[in-house]
Structure formats: structure tokens, C-alpha cells
C-alpha positions as CSV (number, residue, x, y, z in Angstrom):
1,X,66.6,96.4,31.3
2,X,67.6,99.8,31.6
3,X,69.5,99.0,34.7
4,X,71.5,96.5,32.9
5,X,72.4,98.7,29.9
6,X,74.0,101.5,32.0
7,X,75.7,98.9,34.1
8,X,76.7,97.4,31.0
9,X,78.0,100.7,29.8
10,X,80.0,101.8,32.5
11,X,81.8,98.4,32.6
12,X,82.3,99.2,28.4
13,X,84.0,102.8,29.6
14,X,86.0,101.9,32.2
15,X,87.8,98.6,30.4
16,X,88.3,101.5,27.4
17,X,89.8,104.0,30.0
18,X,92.0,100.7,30.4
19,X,92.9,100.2,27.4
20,X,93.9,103.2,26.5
21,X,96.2,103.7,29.4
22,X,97.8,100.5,28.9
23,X,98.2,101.6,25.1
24,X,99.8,105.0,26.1
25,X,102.1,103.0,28.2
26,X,103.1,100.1,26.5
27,X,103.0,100.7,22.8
28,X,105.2,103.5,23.6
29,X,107.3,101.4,25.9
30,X,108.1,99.0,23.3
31,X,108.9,101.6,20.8
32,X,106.1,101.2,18.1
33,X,104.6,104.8,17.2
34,X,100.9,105.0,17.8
35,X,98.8,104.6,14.8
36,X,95.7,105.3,13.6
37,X,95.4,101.3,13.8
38,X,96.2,100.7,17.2
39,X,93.8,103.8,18.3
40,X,91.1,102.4,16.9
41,X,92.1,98.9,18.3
42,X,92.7,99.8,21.7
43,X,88.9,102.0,21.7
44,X,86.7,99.8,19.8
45,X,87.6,96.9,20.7
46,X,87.4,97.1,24.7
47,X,84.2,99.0,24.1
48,X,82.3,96.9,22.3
49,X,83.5,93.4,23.3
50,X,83.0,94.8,27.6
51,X,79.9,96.4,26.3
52,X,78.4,92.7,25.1
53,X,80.2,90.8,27.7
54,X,79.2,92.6,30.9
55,X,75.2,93.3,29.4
56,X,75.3,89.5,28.7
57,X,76.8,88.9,32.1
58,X,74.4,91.1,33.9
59,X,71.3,89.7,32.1
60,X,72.4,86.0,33.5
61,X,72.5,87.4,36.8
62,X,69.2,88.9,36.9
63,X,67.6,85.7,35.4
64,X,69.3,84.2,38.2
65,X,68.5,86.6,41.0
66,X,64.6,86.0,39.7
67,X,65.2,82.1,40.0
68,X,66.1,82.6,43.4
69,X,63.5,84.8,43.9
70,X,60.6,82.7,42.5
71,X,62.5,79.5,44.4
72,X,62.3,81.1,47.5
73,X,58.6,81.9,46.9
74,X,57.9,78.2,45.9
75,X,59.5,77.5,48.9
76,X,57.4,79.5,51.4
77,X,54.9,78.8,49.6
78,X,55.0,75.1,49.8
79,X,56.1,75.3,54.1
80,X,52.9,77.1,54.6
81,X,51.2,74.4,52.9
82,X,53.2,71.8,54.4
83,X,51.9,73.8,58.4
84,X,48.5,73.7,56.9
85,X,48.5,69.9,56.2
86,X,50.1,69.0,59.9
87,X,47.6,71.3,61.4
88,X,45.0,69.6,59.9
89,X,46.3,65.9,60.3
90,X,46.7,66.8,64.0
91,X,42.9,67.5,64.0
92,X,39.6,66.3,64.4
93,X,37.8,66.4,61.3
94,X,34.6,67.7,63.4
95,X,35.2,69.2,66.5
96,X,38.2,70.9,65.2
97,X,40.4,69.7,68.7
98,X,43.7,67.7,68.6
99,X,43.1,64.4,67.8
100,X,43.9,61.5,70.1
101,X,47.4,60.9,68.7
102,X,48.3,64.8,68.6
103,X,46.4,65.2,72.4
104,X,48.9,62.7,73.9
105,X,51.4,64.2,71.8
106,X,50.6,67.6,73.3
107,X,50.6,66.2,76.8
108,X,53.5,64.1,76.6
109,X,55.5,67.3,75.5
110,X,53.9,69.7,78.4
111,X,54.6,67.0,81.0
112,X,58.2,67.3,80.0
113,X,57.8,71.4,80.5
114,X,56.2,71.4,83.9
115,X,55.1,68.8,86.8
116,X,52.2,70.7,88.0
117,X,49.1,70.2,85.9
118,X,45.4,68.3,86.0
119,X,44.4,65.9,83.2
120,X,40.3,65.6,83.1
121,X,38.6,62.8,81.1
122,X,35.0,64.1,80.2
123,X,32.5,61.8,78.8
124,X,29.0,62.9,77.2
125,X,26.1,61.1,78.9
126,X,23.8,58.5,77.2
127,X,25.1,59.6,74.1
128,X,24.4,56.2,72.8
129,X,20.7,57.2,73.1
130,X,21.0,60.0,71.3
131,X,22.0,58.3,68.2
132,X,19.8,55.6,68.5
133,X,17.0,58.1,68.8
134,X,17.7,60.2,66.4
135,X,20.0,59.6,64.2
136,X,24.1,60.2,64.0
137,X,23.5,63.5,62.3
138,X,21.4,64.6,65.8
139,X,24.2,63.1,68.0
140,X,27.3,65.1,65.7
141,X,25.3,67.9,66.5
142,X,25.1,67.2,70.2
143,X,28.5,66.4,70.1
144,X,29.6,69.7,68.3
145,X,27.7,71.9,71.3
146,X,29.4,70.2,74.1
147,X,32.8,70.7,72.2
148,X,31.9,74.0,72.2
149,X,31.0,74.1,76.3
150,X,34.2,71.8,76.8
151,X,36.5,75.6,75.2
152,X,34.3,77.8,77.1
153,X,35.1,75.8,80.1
154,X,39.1,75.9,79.9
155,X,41.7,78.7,80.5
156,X,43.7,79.8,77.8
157,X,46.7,77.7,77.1
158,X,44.7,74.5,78.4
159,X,45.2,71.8,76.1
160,X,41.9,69.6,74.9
161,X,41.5,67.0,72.5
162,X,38.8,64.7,71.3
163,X,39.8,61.1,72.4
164,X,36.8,59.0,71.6
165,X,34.0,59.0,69.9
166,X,32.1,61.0,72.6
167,X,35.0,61.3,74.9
168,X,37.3,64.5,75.1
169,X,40.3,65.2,77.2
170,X,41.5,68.6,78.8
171,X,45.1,69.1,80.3
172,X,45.2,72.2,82.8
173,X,48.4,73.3,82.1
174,X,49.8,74.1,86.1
175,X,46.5,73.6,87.8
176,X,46.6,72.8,91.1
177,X,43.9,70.6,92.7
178,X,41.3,73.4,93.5
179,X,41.4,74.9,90.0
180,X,41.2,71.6,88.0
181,X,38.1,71.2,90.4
182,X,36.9,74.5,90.0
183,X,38.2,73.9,85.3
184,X,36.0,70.9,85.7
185,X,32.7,72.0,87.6
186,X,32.5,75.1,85.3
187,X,33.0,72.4,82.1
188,X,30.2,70.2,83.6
189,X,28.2,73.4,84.1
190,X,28.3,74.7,80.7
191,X,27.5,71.2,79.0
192,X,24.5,71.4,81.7
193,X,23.0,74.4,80.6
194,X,22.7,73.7,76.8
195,X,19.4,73.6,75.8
196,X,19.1,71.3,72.7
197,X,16.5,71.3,70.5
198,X,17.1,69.2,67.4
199,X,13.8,68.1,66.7
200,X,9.7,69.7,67.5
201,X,11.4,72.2,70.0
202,X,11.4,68.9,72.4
203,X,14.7,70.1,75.1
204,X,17.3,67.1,75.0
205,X,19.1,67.5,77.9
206,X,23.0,67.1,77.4
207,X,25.5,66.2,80.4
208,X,28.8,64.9,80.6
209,X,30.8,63.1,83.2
210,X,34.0,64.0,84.4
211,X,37.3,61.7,85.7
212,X,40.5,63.5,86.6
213,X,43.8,63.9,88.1
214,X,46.2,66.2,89.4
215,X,49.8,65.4,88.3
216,X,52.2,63.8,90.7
217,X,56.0,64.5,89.8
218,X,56.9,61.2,88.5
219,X,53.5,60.0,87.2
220,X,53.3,58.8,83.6
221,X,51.0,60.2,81.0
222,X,49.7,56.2,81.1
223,X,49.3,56.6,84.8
224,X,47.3,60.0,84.7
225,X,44.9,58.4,81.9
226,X,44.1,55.2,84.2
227,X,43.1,57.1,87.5
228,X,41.2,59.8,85.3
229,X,39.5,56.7,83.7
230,X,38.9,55.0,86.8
231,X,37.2,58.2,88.2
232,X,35.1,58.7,85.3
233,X,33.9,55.4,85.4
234,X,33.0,56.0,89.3
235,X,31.1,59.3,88.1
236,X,29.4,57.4,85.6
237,X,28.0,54.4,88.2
238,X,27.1,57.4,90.8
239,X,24.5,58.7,88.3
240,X,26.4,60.6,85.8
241,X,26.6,64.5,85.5
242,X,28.9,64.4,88.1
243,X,32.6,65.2,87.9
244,X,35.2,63.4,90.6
245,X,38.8,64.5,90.8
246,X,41.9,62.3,92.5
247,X,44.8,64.7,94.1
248,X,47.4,62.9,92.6
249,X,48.5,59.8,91.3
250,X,49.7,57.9,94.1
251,X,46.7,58.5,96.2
252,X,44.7,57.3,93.9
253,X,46.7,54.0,93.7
């Protein structure tokens, strides 16, 4: 408030220094004598009416520099919030991995980046027996723990998604073949070595199976997904645990 009031008051003084100079000049000019009249005209009335004018005049602008202010707050406020509720639409509501839609998404748009690349389908083993065993809550669980190996498993930058109920997929951003194979052995590992114990310290023993491909230049994303599928079903019917990887594309065709 301060602010405005000396603002206010220097806009008041310098419209009087105005006014008087213009009354020096032209009252004189047009051959009326200066009066006490036209003194006090010429002072109080440029002081006082600038004086309101100007403190009005800056009042509306602060009131409107805070609107702006508090809009551009409501504004950031609601694009974080509007980040947060993509994130969380792109994700799985338990694993906390992109979600199919967001997966292929994410894959379509890195294909588009870069040809070189593996894309690995990774299953989890009898999971249907887990369930049936004990329970949905049990299998979650398992579920949760090899999420957690398939992250370990990965490089940074990789991109991994849950696909299915117990299915997951990883995208090795530039792989070549011998790194996806090495990605993938060291994924199949770490499911391998969970020990879970859900009920009377009885060990379940979690494994995965693992179908993938190394990217061919002008293969699809629908391509990659049905030779990766094909050799996950293979590592399945070889007894499961097992991971088999294709070069590319067109020899897998």
C-alpha cells in the first residue's frame, strides 16, 4: 500500500509542476493577471484529482498483477495435476509399469528413434497354479516380486510394461543380439532366485519364460510381438524357465 501511495504522490507532483508551468505560460500569454484564484486552481486541483486518479489507477493494477499471479499459479498448479493423472493412466495399478496401451505406445515411439533394439515377452510360469492354490492375493504377491526381478534385470533406459495378466514386456533400447540374450538370461535369473514364502515357510518356486526378438529395420511393432510370442510359446512347450531369442524378424519368418 505504501508503494502505491508514493507512486501515487509523485504522479500528484509532477502533473502540479505541470500545471503550474502551463499556468505561468499561458495565463500570461493570453493577458489575464494571475490571481489568487487561478493559483489555487492550477495547485489544488492537479494535486488532488492526479493524487486520486493515479492511487486508484495503481491499486487496479496491483489487483490485477495478483490475478495474474494467482492465475498463473492455478495454472501450474492444475498442469502438474493434469502430469500426475497421465502418469498414472499410463500405469499399472499394481506393478507400477506402463500399461499395455502406454507399453506399445512407448515402443512404437522408440522404433521411430532407433532401428536397433530387442523386444522380450516374459511370461511367469504356472502362475495359474499359484492362484488356484492359494489364492489371488498369494499370486499378486508373486506377481509383484517378479516385477520387481523383471527392473533389476533391465538397463537403464530399457522400456518394460505389464501386458497381461502375468505377462510383461521389456524393450532393450539398442541392444544387439548378444545383450538382449545376455538382458534376458540375467531377467530369467533373478525371477529364479526368488525365494517365496507366502504361506508355513513352504519355498514356492517362481520362474518365468522368455520369447524375444532382435529388431530388423523395417519390422513392425506387430511383427516383433508375433515372433517374440511364437518364441515364448516354444520356451513354454520345452519345459519353461527357459528363455529363446530370434536374431531378427525375417529369420524368424
Amino acid at each position: 500500500m505504501s508503494r502505491i501511495f508514493l507512486k501515487s504522490a509523485a504522479v500528484a507532483f509532477a502533473s502540479l509542476a505541470v500545471s503550474l508551468l502551463l499556468t505561468l505560460i499561458v495565463v500570461p500569454a493570453m493577458g489575464f493577471p494571475i490571481n489568487r484564484t487561478i493559483w489555487l486552481t492550477s495547485t489544488v486541483c492537479p494535486l488532488v484529482l492526479a493524487w486520486i486518479a493515479s492511487a486508484y489507477t495503481f491499486w487496479q493494477g496491483e489487483r490485477l498483477k495478483g490475478a495474474h499471479r494467482d492465475l498463473a499459479r492455478a495454472h501450474a498448479q492444475l498442469a502438474a495435476a493434469h502430469r500426475r493423472l497421465s502418469e498414472k493412466a499410463s500405469r499399472d495399478d499394481m506393478t507400477g509399469m506402463l500399461n499395455r496401451e502406454s507399453f506399445f505406445a512407448a515402443l512404437e515411439a522408440t522404433r521411430r528413434k532407433s532401428d536397433r533394439g530387442a523386444l522380450l515377452i516374459i511370461d511367469a510360469d504356472h502362475f495359474k497354479l499359484i492362484n488356484d492354490s492359494y489364492g489371488h492375493l498369494t499370486g499378486d504377491d508373486a506377481l509383484l516380486l517378479i516385477a520387481s526381478a523383471i527392473e533389476r534385470g533391465v538397463r537403464s533406459g530399457d522400456v518394460i510394461g505389464r501386458i497381461g495378466g502375468e505377462e510383461f514386456g521389456a524393450f532393450l533400447v539398442g541392444a544387439t543380439e548378444q545383450e538382449a540374450k545376455r538382458v534376458a538370461e540375467r531377467i530369467r535369473r533373478e525371477v529364479e532366485l526368488i525365494r517365496f514364502r507366502p504361506v508355513d515357510e513352504r519355498v514356492i518356486p517362481l520362474t518365468v519364460s522368455i520369447g524375444g526378438v532382435t529388431c530388423g529395420e523395417d519390422a513392425g511393432v506387430s511383427d516383433l510381438m508375433r515372433v517374440a510370442d511364437r518364441r515364448l510359446y516354444q520356451a513354454k512347450d520345452r519345459g519353461r524357465n527357459l528363455t529363446i531369442l530370434d536374431r531378427d524378424v525375417s529369420e524368424a519368418a
